[in-house]
LUMMIRO-425475 format. One record per residue (C-alpha): residue in one letter; residue number from 1; x, y, z. Coordinates in Angstrom, 3 decimals. Example, Ala and Ser with C-alpha at 12.3 -4.5 7.8 and 13.67 -1.06 7.14 Angstrom:
% residues 2
A / 1 / 12.300 / -4.500 / 7.800
S / 2 / 13.670 / -1.060 / 7.140
% end
This chain:
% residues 476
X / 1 / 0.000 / 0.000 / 0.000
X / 2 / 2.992 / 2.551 / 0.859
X / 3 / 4.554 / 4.437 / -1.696
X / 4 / 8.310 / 4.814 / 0.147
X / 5 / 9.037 / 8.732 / -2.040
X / 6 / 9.259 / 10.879 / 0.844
X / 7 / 11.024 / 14.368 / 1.980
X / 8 / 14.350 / 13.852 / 3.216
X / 9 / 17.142 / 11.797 / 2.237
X / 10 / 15.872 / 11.790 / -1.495
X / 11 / 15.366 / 13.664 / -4.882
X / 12 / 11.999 / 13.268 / -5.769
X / 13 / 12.450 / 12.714 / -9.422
X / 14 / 9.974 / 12.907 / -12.386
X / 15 / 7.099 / 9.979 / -12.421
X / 16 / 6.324 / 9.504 / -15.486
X / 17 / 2.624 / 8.277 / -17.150
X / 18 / 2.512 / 6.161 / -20.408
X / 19 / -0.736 / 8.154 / -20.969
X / 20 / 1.875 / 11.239 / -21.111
X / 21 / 5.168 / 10.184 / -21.788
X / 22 / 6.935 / 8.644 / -24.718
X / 23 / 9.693 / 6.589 / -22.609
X / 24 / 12.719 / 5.835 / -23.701
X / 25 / 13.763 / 1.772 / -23.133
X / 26 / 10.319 / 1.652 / -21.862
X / 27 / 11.237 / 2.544 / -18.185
X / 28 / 13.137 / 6.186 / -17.916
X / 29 / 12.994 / 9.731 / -20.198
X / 30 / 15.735 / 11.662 / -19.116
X / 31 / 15.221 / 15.245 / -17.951
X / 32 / 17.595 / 16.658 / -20.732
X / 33 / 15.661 / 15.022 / -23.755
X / 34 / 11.826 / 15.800 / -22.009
X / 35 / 13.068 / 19.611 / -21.412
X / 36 / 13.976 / 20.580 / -25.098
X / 37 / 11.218 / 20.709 / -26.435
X / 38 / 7.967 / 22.490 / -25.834
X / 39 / 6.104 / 19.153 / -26.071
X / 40 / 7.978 / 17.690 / -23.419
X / 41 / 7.335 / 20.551 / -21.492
X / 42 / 3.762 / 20.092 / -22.096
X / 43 / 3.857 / 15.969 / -21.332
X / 44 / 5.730 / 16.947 / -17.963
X / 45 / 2.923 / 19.438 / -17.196
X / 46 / 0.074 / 16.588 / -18.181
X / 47 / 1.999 / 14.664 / -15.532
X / 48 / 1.689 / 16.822 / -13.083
X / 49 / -2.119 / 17.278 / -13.415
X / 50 / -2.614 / 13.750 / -13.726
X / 51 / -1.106 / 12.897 / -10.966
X / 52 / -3.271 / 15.238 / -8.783
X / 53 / -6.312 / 12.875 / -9.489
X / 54 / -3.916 / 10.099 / -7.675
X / 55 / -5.818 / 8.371 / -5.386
X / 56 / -4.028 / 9.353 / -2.543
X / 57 / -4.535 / 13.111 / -3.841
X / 58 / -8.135 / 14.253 / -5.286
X / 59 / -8.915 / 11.067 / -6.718
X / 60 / -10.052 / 10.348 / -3.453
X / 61 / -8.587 / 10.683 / -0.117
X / 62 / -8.207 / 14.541 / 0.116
X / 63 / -12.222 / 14.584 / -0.271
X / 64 / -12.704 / 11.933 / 2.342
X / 65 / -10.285 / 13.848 / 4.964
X / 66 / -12.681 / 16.473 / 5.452
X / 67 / -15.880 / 14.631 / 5.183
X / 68 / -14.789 / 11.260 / 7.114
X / 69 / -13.513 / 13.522 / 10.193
X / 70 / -16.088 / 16.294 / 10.060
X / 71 / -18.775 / 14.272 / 10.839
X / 72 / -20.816 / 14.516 / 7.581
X / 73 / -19.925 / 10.031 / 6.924
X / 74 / -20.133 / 7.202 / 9.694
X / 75 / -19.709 / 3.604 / 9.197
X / 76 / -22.486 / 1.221 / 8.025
X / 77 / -20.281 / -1.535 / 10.065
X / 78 / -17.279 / -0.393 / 12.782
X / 79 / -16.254 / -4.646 / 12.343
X / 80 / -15.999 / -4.246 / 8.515
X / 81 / -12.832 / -5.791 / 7.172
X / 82 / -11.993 / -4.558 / 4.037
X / 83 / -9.811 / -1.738 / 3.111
X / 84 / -12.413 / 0.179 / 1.590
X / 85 / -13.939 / 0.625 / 5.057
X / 86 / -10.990 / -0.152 / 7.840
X / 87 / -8.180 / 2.109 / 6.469
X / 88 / -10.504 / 5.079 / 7.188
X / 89 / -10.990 / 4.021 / 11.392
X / 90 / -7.679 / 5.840 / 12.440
X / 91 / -9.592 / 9.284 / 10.392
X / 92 / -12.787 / 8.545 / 11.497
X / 93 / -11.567 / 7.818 / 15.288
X / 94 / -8.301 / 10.225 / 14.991
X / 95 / -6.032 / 7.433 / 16.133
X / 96 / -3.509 / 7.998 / 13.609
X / 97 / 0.076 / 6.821 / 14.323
X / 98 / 2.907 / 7.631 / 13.053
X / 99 / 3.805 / 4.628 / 11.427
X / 100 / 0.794 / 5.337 / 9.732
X / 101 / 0.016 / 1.248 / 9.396
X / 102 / -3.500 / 0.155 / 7.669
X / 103 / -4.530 / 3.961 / 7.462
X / 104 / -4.829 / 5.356 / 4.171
X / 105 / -4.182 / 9.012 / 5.211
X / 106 / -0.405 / 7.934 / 5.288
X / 107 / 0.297 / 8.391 / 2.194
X / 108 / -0.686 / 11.776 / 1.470
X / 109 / 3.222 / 13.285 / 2.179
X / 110 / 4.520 / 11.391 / -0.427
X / 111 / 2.046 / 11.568 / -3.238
X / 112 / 1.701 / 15.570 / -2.839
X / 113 / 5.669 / 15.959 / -2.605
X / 114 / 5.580 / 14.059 / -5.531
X / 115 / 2.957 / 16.236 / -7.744
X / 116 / 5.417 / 19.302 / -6.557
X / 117 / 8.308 / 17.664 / -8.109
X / 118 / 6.932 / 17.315 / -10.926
X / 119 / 5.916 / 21.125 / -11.089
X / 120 / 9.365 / 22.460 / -10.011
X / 121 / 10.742 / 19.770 / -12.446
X / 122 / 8.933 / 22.293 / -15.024
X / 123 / 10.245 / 25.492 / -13.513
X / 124 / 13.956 / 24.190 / -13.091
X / 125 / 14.183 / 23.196 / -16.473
X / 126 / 12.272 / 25.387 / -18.437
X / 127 / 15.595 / 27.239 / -19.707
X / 128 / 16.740 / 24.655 / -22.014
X / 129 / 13.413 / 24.800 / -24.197
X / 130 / 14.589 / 25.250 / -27.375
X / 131 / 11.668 / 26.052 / -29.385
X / 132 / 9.192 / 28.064 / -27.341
X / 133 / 8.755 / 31.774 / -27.238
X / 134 / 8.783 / 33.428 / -23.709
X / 135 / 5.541 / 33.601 / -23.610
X / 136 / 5.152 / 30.170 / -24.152
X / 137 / 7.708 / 29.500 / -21.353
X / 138 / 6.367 / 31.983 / -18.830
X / 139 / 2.706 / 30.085 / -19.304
X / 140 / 4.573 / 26.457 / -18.626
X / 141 / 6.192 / 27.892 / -15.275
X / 142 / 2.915 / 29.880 / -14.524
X / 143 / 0.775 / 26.676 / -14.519
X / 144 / 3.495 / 24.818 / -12.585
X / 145 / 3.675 / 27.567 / -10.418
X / 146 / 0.015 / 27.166 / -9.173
X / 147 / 0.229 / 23.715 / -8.983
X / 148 / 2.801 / 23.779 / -6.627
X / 149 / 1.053 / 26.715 / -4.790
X / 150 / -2.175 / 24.378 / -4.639
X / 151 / -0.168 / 21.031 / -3.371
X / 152 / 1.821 / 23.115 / -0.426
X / 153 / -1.373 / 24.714 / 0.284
X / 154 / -2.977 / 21.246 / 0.604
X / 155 / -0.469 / 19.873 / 3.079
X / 156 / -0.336 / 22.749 / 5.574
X / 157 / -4.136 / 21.820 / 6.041
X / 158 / -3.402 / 18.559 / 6.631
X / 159 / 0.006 / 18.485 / 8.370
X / 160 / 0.013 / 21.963 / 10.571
X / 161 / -2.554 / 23.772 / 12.787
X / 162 / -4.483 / 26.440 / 11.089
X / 163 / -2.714 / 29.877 / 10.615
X / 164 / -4.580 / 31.808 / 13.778
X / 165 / -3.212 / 28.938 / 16.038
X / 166 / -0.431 / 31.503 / 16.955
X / 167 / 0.240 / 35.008 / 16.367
X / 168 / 0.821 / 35.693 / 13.089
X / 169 / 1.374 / 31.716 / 12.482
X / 170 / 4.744 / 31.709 / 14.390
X / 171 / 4.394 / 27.843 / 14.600
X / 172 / 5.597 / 24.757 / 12.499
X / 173 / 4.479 / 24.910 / 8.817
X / 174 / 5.709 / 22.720 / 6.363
X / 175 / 9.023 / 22.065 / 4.048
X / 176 / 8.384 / 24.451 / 1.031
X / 177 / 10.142 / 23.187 / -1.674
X / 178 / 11.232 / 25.965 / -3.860
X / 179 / 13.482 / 23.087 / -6.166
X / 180 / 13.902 / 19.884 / -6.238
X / 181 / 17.105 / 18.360 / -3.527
X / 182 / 19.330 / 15.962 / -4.324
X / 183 / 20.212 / 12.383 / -2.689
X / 184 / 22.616 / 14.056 / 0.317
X / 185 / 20.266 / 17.242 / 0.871
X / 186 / 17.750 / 17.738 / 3.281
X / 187 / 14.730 / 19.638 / 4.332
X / 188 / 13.305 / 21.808 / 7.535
X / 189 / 10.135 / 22.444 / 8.369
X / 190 / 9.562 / 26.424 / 8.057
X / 191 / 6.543 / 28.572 / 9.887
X / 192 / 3.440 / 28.086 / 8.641
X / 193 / 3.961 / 32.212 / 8.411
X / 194 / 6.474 / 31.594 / 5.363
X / 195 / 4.924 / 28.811 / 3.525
X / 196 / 1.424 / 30.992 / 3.177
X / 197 / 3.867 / 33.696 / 2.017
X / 198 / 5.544 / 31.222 / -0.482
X / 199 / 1.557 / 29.927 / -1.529
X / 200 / 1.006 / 33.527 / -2.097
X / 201 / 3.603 / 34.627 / -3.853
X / 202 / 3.272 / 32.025 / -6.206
X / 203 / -0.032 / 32.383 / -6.804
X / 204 / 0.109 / 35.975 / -7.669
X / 205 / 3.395 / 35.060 / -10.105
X / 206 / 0.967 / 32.452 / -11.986
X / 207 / -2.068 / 35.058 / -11.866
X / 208 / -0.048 / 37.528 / -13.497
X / 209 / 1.504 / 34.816 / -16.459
X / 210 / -1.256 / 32.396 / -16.531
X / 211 / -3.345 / 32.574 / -20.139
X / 212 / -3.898 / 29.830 / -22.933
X / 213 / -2.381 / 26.592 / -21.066
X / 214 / 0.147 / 24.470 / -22.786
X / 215 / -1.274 / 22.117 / -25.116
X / 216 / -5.047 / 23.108 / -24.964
X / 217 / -5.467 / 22.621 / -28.483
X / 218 / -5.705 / 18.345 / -27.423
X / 219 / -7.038 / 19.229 / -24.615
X / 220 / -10.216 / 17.301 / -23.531
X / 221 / -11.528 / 19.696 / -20.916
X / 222 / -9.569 / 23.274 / -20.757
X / 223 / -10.787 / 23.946 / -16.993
X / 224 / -8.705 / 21.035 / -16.281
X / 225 / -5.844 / 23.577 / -16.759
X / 226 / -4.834 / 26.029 / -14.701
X / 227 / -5.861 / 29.045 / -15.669
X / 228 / -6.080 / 33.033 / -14.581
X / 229 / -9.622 / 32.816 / -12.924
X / 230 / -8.395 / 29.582 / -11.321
X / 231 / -5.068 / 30.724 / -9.492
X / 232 / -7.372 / 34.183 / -8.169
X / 233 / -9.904 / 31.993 / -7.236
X / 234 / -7.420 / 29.531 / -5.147
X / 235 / -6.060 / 32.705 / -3.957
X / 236 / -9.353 / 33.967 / -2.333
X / 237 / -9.242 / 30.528 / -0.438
X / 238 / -5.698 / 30.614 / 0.392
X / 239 / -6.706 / 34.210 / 2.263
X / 240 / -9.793 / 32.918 / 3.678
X / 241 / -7.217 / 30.493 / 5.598
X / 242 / -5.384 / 32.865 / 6.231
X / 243 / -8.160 / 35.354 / 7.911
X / 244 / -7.165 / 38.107 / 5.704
X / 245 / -10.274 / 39.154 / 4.814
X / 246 / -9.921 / 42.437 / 2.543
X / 247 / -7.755 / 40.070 / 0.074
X / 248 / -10.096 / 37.342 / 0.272
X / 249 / -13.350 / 39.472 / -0.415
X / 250 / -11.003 / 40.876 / -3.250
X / 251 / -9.696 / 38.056 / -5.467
X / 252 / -13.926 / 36.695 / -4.740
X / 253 / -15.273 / 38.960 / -6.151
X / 254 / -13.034 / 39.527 / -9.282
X / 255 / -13.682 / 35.504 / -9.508
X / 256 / -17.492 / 36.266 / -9.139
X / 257 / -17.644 / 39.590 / -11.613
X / 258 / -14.953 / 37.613 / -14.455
X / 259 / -17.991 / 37.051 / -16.554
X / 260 / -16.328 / 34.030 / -18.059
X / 261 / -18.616 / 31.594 / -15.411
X / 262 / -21.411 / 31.948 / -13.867
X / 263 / -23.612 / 29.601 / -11.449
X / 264 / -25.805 / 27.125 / -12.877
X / 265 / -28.955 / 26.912 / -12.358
X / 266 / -31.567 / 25.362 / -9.811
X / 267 / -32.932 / 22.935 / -12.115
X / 268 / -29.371 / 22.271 / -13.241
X / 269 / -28.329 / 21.102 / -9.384
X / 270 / -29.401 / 17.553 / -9.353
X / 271 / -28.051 / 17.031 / -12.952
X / 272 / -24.524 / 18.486 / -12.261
X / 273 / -23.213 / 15.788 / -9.908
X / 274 / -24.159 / 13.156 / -12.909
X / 275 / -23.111 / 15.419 / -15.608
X / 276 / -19.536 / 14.083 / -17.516
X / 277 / -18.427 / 17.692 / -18.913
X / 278 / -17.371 / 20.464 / -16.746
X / 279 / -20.181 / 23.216 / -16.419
X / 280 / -20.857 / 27.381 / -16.325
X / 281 / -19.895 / 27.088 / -12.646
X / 282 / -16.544 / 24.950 / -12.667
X / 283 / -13.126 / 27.073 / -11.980
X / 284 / -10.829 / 24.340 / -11.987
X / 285 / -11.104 / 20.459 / -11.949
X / 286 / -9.452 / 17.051 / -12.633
X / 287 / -9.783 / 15.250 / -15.039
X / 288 / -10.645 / 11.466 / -14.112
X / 289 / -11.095 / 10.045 / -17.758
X / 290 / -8.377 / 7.180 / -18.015
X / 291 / -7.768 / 7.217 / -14.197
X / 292 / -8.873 / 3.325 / -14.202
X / 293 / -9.712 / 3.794 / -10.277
X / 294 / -12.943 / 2.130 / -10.535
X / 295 / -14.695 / 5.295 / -9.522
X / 296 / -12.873 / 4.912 / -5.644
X / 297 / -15.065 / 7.942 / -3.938
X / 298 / -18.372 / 6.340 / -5.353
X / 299 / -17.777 / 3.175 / -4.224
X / 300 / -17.103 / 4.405 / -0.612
X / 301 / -19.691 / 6.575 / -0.174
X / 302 / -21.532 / 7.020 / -3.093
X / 303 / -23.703 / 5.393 / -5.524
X / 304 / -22.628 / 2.237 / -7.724
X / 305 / -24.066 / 0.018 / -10.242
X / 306 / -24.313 / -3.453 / -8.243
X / 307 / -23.362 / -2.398 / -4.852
X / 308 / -23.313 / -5.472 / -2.604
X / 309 / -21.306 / -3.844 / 0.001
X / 310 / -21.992 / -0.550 / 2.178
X / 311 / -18.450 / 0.852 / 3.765
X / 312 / -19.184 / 4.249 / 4.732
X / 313 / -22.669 / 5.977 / 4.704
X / 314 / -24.005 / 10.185 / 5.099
X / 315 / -24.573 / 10.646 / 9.163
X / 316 / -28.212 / 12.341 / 9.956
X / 317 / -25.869 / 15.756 / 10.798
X / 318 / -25.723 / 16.156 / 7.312
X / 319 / -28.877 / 15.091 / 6.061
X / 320 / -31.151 / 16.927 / 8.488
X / 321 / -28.995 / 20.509 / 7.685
X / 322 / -31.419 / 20.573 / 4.601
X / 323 / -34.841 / 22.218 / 4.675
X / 324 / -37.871 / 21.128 / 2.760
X / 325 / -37.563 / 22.756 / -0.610
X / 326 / -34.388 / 22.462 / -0.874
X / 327 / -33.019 / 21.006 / -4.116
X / 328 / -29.980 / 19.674 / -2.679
X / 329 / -31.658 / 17.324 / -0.546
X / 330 / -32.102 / 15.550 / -3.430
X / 331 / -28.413 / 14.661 / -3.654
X / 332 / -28.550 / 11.474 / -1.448
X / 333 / -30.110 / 8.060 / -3.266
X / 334 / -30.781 / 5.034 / -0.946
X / 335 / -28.689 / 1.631 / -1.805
X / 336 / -28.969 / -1.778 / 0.373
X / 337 / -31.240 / 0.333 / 2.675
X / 338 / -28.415 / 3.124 / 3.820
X / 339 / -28.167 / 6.303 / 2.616
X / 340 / -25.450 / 7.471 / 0.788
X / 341 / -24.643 / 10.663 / -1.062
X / 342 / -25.248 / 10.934 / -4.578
X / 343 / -22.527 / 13.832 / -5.326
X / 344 / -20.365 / 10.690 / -6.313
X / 345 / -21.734 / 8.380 / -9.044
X / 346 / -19.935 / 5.644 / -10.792
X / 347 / -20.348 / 5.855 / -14.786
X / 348 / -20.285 / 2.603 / -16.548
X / 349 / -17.751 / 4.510 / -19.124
X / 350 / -15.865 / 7.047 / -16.630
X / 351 / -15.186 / 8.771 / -13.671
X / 352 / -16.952 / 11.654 / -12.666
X / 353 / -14.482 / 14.257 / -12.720
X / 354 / -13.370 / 16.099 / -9.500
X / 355 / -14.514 / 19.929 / -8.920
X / 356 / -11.459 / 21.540 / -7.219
X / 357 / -13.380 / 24.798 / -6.692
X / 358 / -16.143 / 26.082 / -8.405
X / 359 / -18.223 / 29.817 / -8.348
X / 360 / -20.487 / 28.886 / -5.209
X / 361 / -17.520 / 28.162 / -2.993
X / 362 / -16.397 / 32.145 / -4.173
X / 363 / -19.924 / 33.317 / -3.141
X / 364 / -19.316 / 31.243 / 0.324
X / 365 / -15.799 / 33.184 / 0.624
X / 366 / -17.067 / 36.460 / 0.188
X / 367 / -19.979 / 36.560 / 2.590
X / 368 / -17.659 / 34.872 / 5.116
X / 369 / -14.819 / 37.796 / 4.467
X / 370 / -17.437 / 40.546 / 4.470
X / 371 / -18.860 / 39.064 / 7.607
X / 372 / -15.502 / 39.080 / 9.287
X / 373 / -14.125 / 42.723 / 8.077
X / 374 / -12.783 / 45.191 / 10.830
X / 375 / -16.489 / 47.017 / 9.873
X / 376 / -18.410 / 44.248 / 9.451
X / 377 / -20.333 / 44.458 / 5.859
X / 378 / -23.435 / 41.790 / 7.091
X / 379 / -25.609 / 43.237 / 3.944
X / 380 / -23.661 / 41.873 / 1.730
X / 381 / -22.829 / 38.602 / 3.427
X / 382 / -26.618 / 38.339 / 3.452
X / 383 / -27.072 / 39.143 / -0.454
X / 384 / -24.106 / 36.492 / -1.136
X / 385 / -25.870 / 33.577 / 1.259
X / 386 / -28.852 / 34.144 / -0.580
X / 387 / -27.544 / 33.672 / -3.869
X / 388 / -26.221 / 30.450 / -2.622
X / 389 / -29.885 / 29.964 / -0.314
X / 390 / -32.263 / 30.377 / -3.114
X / 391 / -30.281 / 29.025 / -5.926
X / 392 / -31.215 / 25.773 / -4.112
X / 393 / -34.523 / 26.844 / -2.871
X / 394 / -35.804 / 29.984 / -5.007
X / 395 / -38.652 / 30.336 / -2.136
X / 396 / -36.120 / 30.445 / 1.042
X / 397 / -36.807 / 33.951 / 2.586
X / 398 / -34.216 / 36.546 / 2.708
X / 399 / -32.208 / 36.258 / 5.527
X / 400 / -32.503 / 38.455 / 8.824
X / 401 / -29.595 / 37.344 / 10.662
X / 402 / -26.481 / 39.676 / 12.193
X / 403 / -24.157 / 38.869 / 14.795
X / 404 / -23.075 / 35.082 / 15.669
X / 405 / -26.341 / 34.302 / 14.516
X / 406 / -25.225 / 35.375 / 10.855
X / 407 / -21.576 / 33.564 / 11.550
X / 408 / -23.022 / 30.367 / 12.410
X / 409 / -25.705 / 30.030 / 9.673
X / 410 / -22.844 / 31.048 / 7.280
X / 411 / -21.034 / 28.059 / 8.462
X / 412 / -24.076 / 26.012 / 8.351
X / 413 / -24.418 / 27.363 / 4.425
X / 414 / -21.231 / 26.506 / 3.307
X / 415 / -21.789 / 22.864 / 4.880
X / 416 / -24.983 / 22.012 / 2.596
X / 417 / -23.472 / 23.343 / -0.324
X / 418 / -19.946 / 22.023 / -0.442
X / 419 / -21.174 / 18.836 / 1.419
X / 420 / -18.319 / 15.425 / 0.523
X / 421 / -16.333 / 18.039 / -1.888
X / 422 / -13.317 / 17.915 / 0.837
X / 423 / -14.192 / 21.095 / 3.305
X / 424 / -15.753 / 20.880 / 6.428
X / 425 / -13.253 / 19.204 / 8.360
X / 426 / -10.550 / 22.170 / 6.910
X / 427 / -13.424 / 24.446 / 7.661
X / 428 / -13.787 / 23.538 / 11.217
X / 429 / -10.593 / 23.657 / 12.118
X / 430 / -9.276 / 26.992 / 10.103
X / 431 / -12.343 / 28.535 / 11.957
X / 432 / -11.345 / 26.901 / 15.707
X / 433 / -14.206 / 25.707 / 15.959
X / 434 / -14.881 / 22.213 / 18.695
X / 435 / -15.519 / 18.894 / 16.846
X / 436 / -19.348 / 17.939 / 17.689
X / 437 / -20.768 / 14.275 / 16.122
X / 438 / -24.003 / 13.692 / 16.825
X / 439 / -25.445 / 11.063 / 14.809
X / 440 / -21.642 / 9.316 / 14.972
X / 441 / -20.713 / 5.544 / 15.616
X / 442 / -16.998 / 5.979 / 16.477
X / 443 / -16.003 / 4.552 / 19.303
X / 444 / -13.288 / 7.328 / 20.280
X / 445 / -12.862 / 10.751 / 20.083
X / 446 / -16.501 / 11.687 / 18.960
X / 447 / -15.925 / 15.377 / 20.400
X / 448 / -12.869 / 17.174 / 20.470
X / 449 / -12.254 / 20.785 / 21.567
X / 450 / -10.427 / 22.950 / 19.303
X / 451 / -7.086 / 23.404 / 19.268
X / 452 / -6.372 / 19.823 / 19.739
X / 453 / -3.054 / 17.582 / 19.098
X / 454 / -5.284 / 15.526 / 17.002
X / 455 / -6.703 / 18.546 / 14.200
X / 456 / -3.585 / 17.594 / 12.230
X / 457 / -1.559 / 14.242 / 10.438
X / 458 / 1.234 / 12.779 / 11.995
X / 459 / 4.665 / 13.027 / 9.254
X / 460 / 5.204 / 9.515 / 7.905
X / 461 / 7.622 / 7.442 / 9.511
X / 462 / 9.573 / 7.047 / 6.990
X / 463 / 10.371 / 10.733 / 6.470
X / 464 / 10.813 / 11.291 / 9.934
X / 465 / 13.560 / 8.354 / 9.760
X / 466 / 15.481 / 9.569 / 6.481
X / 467 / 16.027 / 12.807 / 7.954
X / 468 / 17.786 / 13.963 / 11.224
X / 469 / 16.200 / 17.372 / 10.737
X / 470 / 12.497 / 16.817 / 10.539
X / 471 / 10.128 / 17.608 / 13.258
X / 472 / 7.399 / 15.040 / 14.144
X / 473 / 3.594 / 17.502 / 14.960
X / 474 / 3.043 / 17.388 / 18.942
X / 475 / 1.321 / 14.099 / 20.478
X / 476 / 3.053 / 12.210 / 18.118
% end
């Protein structure tokens, strides 16, 4: 189950994909003959993205992280063998250990490290293209650039507290890896201060560069790419983390007013979860076509063609959050008498692929940053929650709420609509808010109060072992 590429005593080199690469003695491409041409460039870049719909990655486990730990999944049976079901107890139960045996969740540091590789592999060797214009270069790093941005991003949720855990986030971020190290280097953990700084600045770097993406002309889907919209969009989340609420209302709204998306529609809800081409409302996704993962997040939790087993199933916390009228209480389908979520439905031909952020989660951001402003701007947190509100139900009244009242139902909001996308956990914690299951079948840890040692991943054994200067996360 382990894959053993981890930060430390290594240099993550370039994993290639047949579906990608043409590979030389049918094992190995060499760096030097991939990097001189812009077509290389362009198969290293289609690695990169591909390898972000790894299982281990948003194929499947980043989504269950937030949703098997938030509370919105329990188990049909706590006794049930089978990976599908037992690899998620130590998540479910936060009993995770650092050797990180039969838990799934293990094997996020080395499958995100990897997609980064790949991404600075493009920015290291972008110089020795020999037939691309700057232009054409500048685009290759940009896209790598928020790739990298993205994957960092992803692990200080997972593997450090949330940024107002100290001042200023004075405490233990993650290794940011600006370039690739070789065999006899190693790596420190920085502040979680200076790796938002590095997500940042990167970010901004790829929204200034960012326009047609490499290769688009094959493409299959071109929000699969990153693109302009996409990296200010991941930047209004990156400052929503952050609490830095003027930028995050900022880089929302110029998602919101870019005119090149727009929501869909509320008879359009239903159909967009079983829909096989990106829609008005997608930002940026990945692409599952040729993934051949049997469809892993519908077959946990979602709905199948022949299900004859049940592994995990949508808790009554989530379930009851939705109000009669409310179209997206229609997103849950009963199999083998359980209920599971229909957001995730295996295709006899394809994956479904994986929204990474879409136009309702900007909406979300906004009122949330408004909300939260040094003069608190509650009229338009209002208007944006009821674009969100009464795109699912057009007869929900306007909202009347202020004060906590507003904050919590906010909260509430963004839990219906981004429901098993991979946020509530994330949300939860960034927010310091206490862990409370109700309708929950784990046998420890049900509550926690926030901060706790347990809001964040153990580092893998194995990179704590291959390097003398690597920090294990308290109560580990």
């Amino acid at each position: 189950m382990k894959k053993l590429i981890y930060i430390g005593l290594l240099a993550i080199g370039f994993a290639s994909c047949s579906d990608f690469l043409d590979i030389d003695d049918e094992t190995k491409i060499s760096n030097d003959k991939l990097f001189s041409t812009l077509s290389g460039v362009e198969e290293a870049l289609n690695g990169a993205y591909y390898e972000m719909g790894d299982f281990n990655y948003y194929g499947c486990n980043l989504i269950m992280a937030a949703e098997v730990k938030g509370g919105n999944l329990k188990f049909n049976d706590l006794a049930q063998g089978s990976p599908f079901a037992a690899y998620y107890l130590p998540a479910f139960q936060f009993t995770h250990a650092e050797d990180g045996q039969d838990d799934y969740f293990d094997d996020f540091y080395a499958e995100i490290y990897n997609v980064i590789s790949q991404a600075n592999n493009v920015i290291e060797n972008i110089e020795y293209v020999t037939d691309a214009t700057d232009a054409e270069k500048a685009q290759a790093v940009a896209e790598a650039k928020a790739i990298r941005a993205l994957a960092h991003f992803d692990l200080t949720k997972l593997y450090s507290q949330p940024y107002t855990y100290t001042a200023n986030a004075q405490h233990m971020g993650i290794p940011y890896m600006h370039k690739n190290i070789a065999y006899d280097e190693y790596t420190t953990r920085d502040l979680l201060f200076n790796n938002y700084e590095d997500i940042i600045s990167d970010l901004l770097d790829a929204e200034n560069s960012l326009g047609t993406a490499i290769g688009i002309e094959e493409a299959k889907y071109a929000k699969a790419y990153m693109s302009k919209v996409a990296a200010q969009a991941l930047l209004a989340r990156v400052y929503l983390y952050k609490n830095d609420w003027d930028k995050a209302k900022e880089f929302a709204t110029k998602v919101i007013e870019n005119g090149s998306i727009s929501l869909i529609s509320n008879s359009e809800v239903v159909d967009y979860y079983a829909n096989s081409n990106p829609t008005s409302e997608d930002i940026f996704i990945i692409d599952n076509s040729g993934m051949n993962q049997a469809a892993p997040l519908s077959d946990r939790i979602g709905i199948k063609d022949d299900r004859t087993t049940l592994y995990l199933i949508a808790s009554n916390d989530i379930i009851d959050l939705y109000e009669d009228g409310d179209v997206r209480a229609q997103l849950f389908a009963q199999q083998l008498g359980q209920t599971l979520t229909s957001k995730w439905t295996e295709f006899s031909d394809k994956d479904h692929y994986t929204p990474v952020v879409r136009l309702a989660e900007m909406y979300l951001i906004r009122a949330e940053a408004s909300l939260n402003l040094p003069v608190s701007d509650e009229v338009q947190a209002r208007a944006d929650l009821d674009v969100i509100r009464k795109r699912a139900n057009p007869n929900a009244a306007n909202l009347q709420l202020s004060g906590s009242a507003l904050k919590e139902e906010l909260f509430q909001e963004r839990r219906r609509e981004l429901a098993f996308e991979g946020h509530l956990f994330f949300d939860m914690v960034r927010m310091g808010r206490d862990l409370r299951r109700v309708d929950c079948n784990a046998l420890q840890n049900v509550n926690i109060d926030y901060p706790s040692d347990l809001f964040v991943l153990p580092i893998p054994e194995d990179a704590i072992e291959g390097n003398p200067y690597m920090v294990q996360n308290a109560g580990y």
